[in-house]
C-alpha positions as CSV (number, residue, x, y, z in Angstrom):
1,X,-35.6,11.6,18.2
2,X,-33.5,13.6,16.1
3,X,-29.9,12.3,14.9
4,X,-27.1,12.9,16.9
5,X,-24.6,14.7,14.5
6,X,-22.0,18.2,14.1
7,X,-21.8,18.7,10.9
8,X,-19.6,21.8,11.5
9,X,-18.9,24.1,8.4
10,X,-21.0,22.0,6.6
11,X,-24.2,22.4,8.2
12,X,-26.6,23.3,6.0
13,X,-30.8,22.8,5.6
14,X,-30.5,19.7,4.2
15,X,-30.7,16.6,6.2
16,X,-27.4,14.5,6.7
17,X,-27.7,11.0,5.1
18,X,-29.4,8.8,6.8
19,X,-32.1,6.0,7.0
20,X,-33.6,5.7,10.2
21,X,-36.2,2.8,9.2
22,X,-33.2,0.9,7.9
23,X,-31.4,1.4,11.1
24,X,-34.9,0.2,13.1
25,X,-35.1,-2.9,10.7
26,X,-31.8,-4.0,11.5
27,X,-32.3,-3.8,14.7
28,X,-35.4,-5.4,15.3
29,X,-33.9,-8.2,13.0
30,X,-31.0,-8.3,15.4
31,X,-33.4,-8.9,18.5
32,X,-35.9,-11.1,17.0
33,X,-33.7,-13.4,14.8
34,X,-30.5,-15.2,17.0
35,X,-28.9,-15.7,13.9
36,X,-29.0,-12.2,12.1
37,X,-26.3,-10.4,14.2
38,X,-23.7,-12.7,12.7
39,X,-24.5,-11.8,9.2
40,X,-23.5,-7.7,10.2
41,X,-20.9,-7.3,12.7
42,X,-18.3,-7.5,10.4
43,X,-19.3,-4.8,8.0
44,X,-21.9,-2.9,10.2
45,X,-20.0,-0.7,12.7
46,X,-21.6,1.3,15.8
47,X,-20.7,4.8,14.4
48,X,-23.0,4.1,10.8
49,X,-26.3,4.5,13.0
50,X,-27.5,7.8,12.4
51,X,-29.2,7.7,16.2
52,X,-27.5,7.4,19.5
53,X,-30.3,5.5,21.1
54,X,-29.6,3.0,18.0
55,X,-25.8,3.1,18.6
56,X,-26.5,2.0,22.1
57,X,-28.9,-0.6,21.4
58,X,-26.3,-2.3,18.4
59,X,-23.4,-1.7,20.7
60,X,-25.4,-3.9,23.5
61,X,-25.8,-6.7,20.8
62,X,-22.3,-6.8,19.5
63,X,-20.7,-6.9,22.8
64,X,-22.5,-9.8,24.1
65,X,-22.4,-11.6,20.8
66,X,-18.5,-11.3,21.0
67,X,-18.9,-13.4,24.1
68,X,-21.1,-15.7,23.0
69,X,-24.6,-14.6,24.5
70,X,-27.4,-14.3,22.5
71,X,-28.7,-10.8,21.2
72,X,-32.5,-11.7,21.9
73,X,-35.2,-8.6,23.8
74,X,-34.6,-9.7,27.7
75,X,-30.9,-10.2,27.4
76,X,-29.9,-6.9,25.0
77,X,-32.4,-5.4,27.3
78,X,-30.5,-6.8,30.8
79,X,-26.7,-5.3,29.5
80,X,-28.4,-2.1,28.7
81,X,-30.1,-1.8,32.1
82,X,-26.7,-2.9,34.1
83,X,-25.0,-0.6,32.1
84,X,-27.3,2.2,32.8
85,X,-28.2,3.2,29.5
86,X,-31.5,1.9,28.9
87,X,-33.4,5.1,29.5
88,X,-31.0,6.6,27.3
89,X,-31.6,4.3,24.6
90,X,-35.7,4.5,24.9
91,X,-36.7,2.2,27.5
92,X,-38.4,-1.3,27.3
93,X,-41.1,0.3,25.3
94,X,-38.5,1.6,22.2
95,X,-36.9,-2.3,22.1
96,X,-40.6,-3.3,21.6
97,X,-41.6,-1.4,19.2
98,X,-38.4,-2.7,17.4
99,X,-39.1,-6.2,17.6
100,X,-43.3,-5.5,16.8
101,X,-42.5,-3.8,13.5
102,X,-39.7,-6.3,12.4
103,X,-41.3,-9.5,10.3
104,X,-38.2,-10.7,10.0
105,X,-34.0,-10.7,9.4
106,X,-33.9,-12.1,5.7
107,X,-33.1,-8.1,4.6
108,X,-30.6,-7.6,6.8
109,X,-27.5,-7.6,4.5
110,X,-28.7,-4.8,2.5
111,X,-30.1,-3.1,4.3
112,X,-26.8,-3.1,6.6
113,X,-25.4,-1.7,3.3
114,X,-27.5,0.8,2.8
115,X,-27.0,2.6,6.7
116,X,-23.3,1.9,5.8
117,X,-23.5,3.6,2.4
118,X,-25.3,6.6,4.7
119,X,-22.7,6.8,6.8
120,X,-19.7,7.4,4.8
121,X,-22.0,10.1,2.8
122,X,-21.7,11.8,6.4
123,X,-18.2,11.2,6.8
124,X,-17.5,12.6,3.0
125,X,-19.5,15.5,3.9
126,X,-17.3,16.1,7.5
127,X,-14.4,15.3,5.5
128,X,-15.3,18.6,3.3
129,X,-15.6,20.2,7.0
130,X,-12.6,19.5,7.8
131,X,-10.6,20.5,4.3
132,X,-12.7,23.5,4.4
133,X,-10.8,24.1,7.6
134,X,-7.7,23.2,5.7
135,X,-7.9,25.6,2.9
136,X,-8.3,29.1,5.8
137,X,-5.3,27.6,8.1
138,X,-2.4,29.3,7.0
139,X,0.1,27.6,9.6
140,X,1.6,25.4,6.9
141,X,2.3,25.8,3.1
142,X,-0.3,24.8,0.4
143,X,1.3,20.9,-0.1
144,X,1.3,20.2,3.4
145,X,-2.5,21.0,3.5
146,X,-3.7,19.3,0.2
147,X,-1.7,16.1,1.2
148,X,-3.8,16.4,4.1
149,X,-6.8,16.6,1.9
150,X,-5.9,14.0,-0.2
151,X,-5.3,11.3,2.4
152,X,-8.7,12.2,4.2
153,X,-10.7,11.6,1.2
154,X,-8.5,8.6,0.4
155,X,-9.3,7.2,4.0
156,X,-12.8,7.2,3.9
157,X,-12.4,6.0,0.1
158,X,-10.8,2.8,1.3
159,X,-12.8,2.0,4.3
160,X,-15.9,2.2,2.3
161,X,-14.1,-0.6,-0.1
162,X,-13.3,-2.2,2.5
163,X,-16.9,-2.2,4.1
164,X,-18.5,-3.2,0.4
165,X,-16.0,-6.0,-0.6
166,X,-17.6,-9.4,-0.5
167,X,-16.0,-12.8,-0.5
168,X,-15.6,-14.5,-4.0
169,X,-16.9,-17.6,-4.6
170,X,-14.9,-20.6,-5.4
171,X,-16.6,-21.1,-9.2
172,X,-15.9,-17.6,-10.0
173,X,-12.6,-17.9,-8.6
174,X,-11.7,-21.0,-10.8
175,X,-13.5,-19.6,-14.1
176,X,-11.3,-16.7,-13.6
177,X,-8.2,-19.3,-13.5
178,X,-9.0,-21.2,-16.6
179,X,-9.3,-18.3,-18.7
180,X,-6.4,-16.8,-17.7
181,X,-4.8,-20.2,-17.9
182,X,-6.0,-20.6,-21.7
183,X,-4.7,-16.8,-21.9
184,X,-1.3,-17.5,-21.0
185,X,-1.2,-21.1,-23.8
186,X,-2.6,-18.9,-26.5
187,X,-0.1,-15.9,-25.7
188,X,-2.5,-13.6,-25.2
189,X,-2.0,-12.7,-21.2
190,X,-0.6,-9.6,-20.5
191,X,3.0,-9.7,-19.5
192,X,4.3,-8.2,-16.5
193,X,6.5,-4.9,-16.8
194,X,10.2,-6.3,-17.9
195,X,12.4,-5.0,-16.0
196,X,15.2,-4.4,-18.6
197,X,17.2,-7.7,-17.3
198,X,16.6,-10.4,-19.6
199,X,17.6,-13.6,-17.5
200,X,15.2,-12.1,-14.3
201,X,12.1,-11.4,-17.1
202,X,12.7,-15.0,-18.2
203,X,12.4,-16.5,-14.6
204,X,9.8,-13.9,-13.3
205,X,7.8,-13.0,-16.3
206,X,8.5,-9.3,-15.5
207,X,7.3,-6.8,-12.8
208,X,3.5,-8.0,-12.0
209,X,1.2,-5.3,-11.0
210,X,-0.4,-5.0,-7.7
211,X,2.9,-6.9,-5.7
212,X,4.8,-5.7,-3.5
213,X,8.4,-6.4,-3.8
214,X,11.5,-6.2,-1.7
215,X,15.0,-5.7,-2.5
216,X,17.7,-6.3,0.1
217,X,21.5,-6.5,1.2
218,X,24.0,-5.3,2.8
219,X,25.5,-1.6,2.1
220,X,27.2,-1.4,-0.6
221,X,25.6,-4.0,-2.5
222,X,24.0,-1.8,-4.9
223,X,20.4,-1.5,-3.7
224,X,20.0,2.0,-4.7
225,X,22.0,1.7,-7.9
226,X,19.5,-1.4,-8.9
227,X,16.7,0.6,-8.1
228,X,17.7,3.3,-10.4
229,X,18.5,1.0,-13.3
230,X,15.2,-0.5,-12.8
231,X,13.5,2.6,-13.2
232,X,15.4,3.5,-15.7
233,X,14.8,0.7,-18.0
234,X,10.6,0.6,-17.3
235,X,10.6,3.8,-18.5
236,X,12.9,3.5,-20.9
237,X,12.0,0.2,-22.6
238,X,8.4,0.0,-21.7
239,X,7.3,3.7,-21.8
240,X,5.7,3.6,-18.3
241,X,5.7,6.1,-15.6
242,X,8.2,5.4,-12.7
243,X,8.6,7.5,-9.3
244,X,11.6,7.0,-6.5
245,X,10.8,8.5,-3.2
246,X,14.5,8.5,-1.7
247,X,15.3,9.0,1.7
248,X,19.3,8.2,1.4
249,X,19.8,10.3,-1.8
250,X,18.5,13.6,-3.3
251,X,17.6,14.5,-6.8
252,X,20.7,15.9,-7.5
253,X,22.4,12.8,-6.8
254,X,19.7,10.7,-8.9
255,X,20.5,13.3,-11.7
256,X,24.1,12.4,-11.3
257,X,23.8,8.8,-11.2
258,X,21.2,8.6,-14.2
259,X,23.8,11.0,-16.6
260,X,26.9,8.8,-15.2
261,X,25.2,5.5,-16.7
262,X,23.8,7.5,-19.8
263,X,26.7,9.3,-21.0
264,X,29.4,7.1,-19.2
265,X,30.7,9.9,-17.5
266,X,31.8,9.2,-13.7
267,X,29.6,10.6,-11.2
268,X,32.3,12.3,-8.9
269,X,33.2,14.2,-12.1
270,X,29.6,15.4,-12.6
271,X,29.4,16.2,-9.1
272,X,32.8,18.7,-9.6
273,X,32.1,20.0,-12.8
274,X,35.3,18.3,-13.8
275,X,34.4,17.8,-17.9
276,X,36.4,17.6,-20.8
277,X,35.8,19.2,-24.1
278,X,34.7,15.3,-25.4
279,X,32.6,14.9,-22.6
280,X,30.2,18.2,-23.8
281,X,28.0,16.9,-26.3
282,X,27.5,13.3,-24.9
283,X,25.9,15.3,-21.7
284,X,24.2,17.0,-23.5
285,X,23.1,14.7,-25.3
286,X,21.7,12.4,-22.5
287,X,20.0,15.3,-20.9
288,X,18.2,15.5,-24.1
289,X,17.1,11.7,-24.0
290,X,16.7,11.5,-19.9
291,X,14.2,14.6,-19.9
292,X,11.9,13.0,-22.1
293,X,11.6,9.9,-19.7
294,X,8.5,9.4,-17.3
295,X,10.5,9.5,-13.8
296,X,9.8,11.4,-10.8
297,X,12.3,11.9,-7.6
298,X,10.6,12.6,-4.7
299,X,13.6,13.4,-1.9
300,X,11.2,14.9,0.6
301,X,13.3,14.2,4.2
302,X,9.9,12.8,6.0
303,X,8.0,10.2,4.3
304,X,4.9,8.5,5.5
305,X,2.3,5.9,3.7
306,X,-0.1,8.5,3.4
307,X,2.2,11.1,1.6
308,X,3.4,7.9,-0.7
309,X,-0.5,7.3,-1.6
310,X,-1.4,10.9,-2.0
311,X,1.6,11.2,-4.3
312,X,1.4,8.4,-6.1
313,X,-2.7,8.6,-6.7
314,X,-1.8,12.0,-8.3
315,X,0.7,10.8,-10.6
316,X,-1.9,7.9,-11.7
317,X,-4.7,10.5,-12.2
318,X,-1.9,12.3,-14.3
319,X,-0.6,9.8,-16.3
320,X,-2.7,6.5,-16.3
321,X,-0.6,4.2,-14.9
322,X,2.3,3.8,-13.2
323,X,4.7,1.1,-13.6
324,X,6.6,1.0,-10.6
325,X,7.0,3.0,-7.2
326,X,10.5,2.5,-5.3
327,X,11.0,3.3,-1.7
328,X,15.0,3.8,-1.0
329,X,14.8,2.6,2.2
330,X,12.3,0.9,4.2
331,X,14.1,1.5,7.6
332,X,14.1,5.2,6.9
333,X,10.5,5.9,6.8
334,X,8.6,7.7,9.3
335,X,7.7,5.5,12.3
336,X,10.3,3.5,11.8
337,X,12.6,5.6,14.4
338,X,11.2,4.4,17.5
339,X,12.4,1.5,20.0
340,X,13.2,-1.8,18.9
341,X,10.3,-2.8,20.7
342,X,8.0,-0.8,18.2
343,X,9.7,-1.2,15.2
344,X,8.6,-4.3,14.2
345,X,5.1,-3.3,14.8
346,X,5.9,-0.4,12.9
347,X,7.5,-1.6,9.7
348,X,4.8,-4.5,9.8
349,X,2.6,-1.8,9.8
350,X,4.2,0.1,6.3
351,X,4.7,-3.0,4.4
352,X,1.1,-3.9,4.6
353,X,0.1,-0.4,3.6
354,X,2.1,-0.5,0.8
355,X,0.8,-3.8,-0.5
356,X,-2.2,-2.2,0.0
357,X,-1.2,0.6,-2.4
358,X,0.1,-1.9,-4.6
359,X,-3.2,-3.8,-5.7
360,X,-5.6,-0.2,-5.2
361,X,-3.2,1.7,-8.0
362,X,-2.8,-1.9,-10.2
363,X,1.1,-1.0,-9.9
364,X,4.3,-2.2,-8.5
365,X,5.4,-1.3,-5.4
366,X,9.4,-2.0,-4.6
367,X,11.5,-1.0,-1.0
368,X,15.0,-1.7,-0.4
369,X,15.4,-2.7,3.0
370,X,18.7,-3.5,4.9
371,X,20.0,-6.5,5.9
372,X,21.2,-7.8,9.2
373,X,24.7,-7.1,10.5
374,X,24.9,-11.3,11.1
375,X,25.7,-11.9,7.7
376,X,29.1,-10.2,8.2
377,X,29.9,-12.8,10.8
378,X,29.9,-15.4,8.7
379,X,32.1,-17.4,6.9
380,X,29.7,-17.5,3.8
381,X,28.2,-13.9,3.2
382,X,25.6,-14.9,0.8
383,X,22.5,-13.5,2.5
384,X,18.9,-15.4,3.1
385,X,15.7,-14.4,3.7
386,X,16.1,-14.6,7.5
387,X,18.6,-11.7,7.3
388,X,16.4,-9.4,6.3
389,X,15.8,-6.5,9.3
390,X,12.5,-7.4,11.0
391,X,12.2,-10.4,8.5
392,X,8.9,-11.4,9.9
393,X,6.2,-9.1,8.4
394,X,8.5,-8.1,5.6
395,X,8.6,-12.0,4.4
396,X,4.9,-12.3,4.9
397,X,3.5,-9.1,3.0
398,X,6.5,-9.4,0.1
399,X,5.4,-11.2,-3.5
400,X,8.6,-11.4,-4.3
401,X,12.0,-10.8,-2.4
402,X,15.6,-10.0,-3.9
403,X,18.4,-10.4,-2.2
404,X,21.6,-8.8,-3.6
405,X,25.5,-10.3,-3.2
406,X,29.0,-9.3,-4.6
407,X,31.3,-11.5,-3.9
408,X,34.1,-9.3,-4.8
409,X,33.4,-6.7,-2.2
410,X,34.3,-9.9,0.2
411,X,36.9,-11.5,-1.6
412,X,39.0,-8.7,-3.9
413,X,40.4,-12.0,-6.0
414,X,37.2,-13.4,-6.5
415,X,36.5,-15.6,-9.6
416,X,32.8,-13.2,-9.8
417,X,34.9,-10.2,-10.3
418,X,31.9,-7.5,-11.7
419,X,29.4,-10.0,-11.4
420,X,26.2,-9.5,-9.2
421,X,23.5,-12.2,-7.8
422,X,20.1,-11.4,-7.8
423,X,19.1,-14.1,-5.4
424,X,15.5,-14.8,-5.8
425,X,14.8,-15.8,-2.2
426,X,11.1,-15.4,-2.2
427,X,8.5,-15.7,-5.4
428,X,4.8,-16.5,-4.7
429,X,3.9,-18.5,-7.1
430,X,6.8,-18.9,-9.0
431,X,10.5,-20.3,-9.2
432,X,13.3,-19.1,-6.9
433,X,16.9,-19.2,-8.0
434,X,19.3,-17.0,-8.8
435,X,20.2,-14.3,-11.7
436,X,23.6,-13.0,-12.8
437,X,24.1,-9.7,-13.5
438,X,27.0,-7.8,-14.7
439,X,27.6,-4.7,-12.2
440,X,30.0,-1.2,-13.2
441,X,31.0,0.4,-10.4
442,X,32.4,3.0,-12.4
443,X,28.7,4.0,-13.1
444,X,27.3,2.4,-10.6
445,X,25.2,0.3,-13.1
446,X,23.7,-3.6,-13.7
447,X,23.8,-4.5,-16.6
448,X,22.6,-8.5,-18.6
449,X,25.4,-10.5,-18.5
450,X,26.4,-11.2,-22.6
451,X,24.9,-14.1,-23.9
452,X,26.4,-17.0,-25.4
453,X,26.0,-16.6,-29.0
């Protein structure tokens, strides 16, 4: 029986990957042994058997182990008959033969490895099909259709990851602890990537790679302005590659805002050219030290996870390392347009990806995301973590979750005139609190508040 496969473009004289006495083992283990079917069906999926009589046959067994039933000859051999693919899968004489040659199921984990490791060979060899494809269709431009690329290769990438991964055990784990634990007394651990803000380092340790972060409030607030200092400061203090995909503001505007705080030139006279003769040479001279600084703008007007990987996966192969990704905003990503019935679903959906992102490229991944319009309604407007917009999934997937407040935007007279809190509402594994910060909003800038000498 030869394998049931379209390899496309890509057919060729060779066989496809495949390992049909692997595929007969495991399924003979499967029938013979009660037990073994449990030890597979979470890594082992239908499509990785290279024969459709074999797909059949381990489809039979998973369905009636997911209600219960055992996965023995007469029973695997009953669904397929009242579901009128037993001929089709070989008859009583194939399921024999499966269980005759099989001595037993102690294999079965490798070699449920090996058909998997088979069958993403085939899908990495449709995959070059299918950008093969890509690379003659003319319809869209050449980014379009290597973004395309990228994220196919990176899909099969990450479900054969996620297919290979194995649980750790507990000693590892806590070996692992104690000599990151003796690390940290001998002041040898790494430390996360500072942030530029001296009082927030102290009480997070820095930026940790491989977290997720959010960073909330309500408009005007300075999300975007904090996002941009933040950037500004990794890449200026700690040398590290930094990209902002923006969906509110373009690159122009960035260029503005980063030259304002720079130079300390307002931004509306940037935007209309309006410069004195004193104003020259400190331009200039920021454009000199800006251009030399790690940090990509990415206003593209539609943004999905996928685009965000293959961008960002690019930049690492580039540089190394990134440290840090912003996403300004959450709510404006693709997906995230639909009815309020989806949204949740759908920004539960992005956040997870993104964490995702965060621990494959070991960097760290912040999104501003709005706030609820309750806040405004009452009599204290200091936000919480429950105002956050679709606060559910974005509380469970976020490390770490910043709330921004200033109280003057509220109250004019405030005693807080020019002073910002970073409300640490969220911090797994660490200490929650809150940080002062002093904010410009002549440049649109946060800066440490001075310390007492």
């Amino acid at each position: 029986m030869s394998p049931d496969l379209d390899f496309g473009a890509n057919n060729s004289d060779k066989l496809p990957p495949q390992n049909i006495e692997a595929e007969s083992a495991i399924l003979g283990g499967i029938l013979l042994d009660p037990e073994a079917i449990a030890r597979v069906s979470d890594i082992l999926v239908v499509d990785a058997f290279c024969i459709s009589a074999h797909k059949d046959i381990y489809q039979a067994a998973c369905r009636l182990y997911n209600q219960g039933k055992p996965t023995d000859l007469l029973t695997v051999t009953s669904w397929l008959t009242d579901h009128d693919l037993l001929a089709s899968s070989g008859g009583r004489s194939k399921l024999a033969s499966l269980v005759d040659r099989t001595v037993s199921a102690v294999n079965i984990d490798a070699l449920a490895a090996l058909v998997m490791d088979k069958y993403h060979r085939r899908q990495l060899i449709k995959a070059c099909g299918y950008i093969h494809n890509l690379a003659h269709d003319h319809s869209s431009d050449i980014d379009t259709q290597l973004e395309r690329a990228s994220s196919k290769i990176l899909e099969i990438s990450s479900n054969a990851i996620a297919s290979t991964s194995q649980p750790t055990l507990l000693n590892d784990v806590l070996i692992n602890a104690f000599e990151r634990i003796e690390e940290k007394s001998m002041g040898k651990e790494s430390p996360g990537v500072g942030t530029g803000f001296y009082d927030l380092d102290a009480t997070l340790g820095g930026f940790k790679p491989g977290k997720l972060i959010t960073i909330a409030g309500r408009p005007a607030m300075g999300k975007s302005s904090f996002l941009g200092n933040l950037a500004l400061n990794i890449s200026s203090l700690g040398q590290l590659p930094t990209v902002i995909f923006s969906l509110e503001m373009d690159s122009e505007e960035w260029g503005n805002r980063f030259l304002s705080q720079d130079a300390k030139i307002e931004s509306s006279y940037l935007q209309q050219g309006n410069i004195n003769k004193h104003q020259w040479e400190p331009l200039a001279k920021s454009i000199g030290r800006l251009s030399q600084l790690p940090i990509y703008i990415d206003d593209s007007p539609v943004l999905t996870v996928s685009a965000i990987r293959s961008k960002v996966k690019r930049i690492v192969a580039e540089r190394g390392h990134l440290g840090m990704v912003g996403i300004d905003y959450l709510q404006l990503m693709e997906g995230t347009d639909s009815d309020s019935y989806q949204i949740a679903f759908a920004i539960g959906k992005i956040t997870r990806q993104l964490k995702q992102l965060a621990r494959e490229c070991n960097t760290t991944v912040v999104i501003l995301s709005q706030l609820n319009r309750s806040v405004e309604n009452r009599t204290n407007k200091r936000p919480y973590m429950s105002d956050l917009r679709e606060s559910g999934r974005i509380e469970e997937d976020s490390d770490l979750v910043l709330l921004l407040y200033r109280d003057e935007y509220y109250h004019p007279d405030s005693i807080d005139r020019g002073v910002a809190e970073v409300i640490i509402a969220k911090n797994r594994g660490g200490p929650t609190g809150t940080v002062k910060l002093l904010f410009d909003p002549q440049f649109t800038q946060f800066k440490n508040l001075a310390r007492p000498s």
